[in-house]
PLY file of the C-alpha trace (Angstrom):
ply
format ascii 1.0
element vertex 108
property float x
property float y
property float z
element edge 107
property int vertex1
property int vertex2
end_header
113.45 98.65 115.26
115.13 96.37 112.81
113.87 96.25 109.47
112.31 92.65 109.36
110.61 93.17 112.49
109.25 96.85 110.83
107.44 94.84 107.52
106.43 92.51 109.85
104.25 95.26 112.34
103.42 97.04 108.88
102.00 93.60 107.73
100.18 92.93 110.84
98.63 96.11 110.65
97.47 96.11 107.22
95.89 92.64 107.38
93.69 94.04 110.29
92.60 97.27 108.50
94.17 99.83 110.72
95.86 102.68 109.39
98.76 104.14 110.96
99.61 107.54 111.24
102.79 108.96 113.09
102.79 112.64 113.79
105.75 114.41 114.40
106.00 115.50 117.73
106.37 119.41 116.77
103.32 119.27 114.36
100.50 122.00 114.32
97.02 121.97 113.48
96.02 123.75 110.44
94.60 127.60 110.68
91.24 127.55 111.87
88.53 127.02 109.04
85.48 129.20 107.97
82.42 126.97 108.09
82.25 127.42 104.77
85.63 125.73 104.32
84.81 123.35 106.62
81.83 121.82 105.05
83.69 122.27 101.38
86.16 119.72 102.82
84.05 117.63 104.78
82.55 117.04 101.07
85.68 116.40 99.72
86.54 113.65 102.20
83.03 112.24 102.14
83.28 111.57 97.70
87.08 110.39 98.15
85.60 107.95 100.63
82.47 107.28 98.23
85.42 106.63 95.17
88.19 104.41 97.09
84.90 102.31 98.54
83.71 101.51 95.08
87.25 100.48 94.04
88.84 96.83 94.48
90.04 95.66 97.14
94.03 95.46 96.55
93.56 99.28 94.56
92.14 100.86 97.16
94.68 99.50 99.69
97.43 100.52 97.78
96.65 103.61 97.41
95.78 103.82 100.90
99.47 102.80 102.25
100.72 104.99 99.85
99.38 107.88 101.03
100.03 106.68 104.38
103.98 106.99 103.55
104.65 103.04 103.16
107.24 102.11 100.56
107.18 100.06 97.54
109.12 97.05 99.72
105.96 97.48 102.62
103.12 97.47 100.36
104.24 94.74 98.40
105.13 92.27 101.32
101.39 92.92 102.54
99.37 93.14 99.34
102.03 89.71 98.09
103.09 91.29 95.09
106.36 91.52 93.45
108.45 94.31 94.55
109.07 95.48 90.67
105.31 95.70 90.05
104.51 98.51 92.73
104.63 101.21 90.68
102.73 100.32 87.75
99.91 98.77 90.07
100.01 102.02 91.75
99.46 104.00 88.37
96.35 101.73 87.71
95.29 102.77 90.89
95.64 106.38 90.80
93.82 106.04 87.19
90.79 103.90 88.56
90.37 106.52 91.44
90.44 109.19 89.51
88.25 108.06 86.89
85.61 106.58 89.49
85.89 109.98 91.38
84.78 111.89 87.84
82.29 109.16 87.24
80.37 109.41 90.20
80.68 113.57 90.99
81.40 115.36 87.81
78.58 113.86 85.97
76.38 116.59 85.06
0 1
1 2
2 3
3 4
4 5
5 6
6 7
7 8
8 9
9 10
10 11
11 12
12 13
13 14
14 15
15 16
16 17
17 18
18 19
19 20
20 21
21 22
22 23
23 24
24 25
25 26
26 27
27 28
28 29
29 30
30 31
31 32
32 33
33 34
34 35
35 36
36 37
37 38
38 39
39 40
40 41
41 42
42 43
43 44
44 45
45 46
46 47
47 48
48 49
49 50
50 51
51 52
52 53
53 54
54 55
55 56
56 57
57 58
58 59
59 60
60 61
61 62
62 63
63 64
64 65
65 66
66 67
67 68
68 69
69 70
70 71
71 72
72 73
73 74
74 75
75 76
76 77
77 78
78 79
79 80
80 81
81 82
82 83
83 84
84 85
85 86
86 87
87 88
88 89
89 90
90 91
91 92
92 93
93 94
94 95
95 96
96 97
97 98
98 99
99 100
100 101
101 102
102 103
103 104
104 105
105 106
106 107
């Protein structure tokens, strides 16, 4: 697929809210978990969701496409930022996450 027509499907995806994710086609699932585990992550996922809903909007959707394996070009195209400015507005990000995660479960 040619590279315009790649941002451009990226873009359109974005704006809509869905998230893509491409598995390999020789992937595996994980080991099986204890329940144990299993509830120790479902927690995790539940407060990450909890911190990246209490961020802004453009913050949490960087970091989102980030994670999701979209370059610097493919965020900025969607999000209408300069190319250049990717990387510190990702550092922000990270910071603000990590700092609203500690706010709202580390607090004693």
């Amino acid at each position: 697929m040619p590279a315009s027509r790649q941002r451009a499907r990226v873009r359109s995806l974005a704006e809509r809210g869905e998230v893509l994710v491409q598995v390999g086609e020789g992937s595996h699932s994980d080991p099986a978990q204890t329940p144990d585990q299993a509830a120790e992550a479902d927690d995790a996922r539940r407060h990450v969701r909890v911190a990246l809903d209490r961020m802004p909007e453009r913050e949490r959707r960087m970091l989102l496409m980030h994670a999701e394996g979209y370059s610097y070009r493919d965020i900025a195209a969607v999000l209408e930022l300069n190319e250049a400015s990717v990387g510190v507005l990702l550092a922000r990000a990270r910071r603000a996450f990590r700092e609203t995660y500690e706010d709202a479960f580390d607090a004693p």
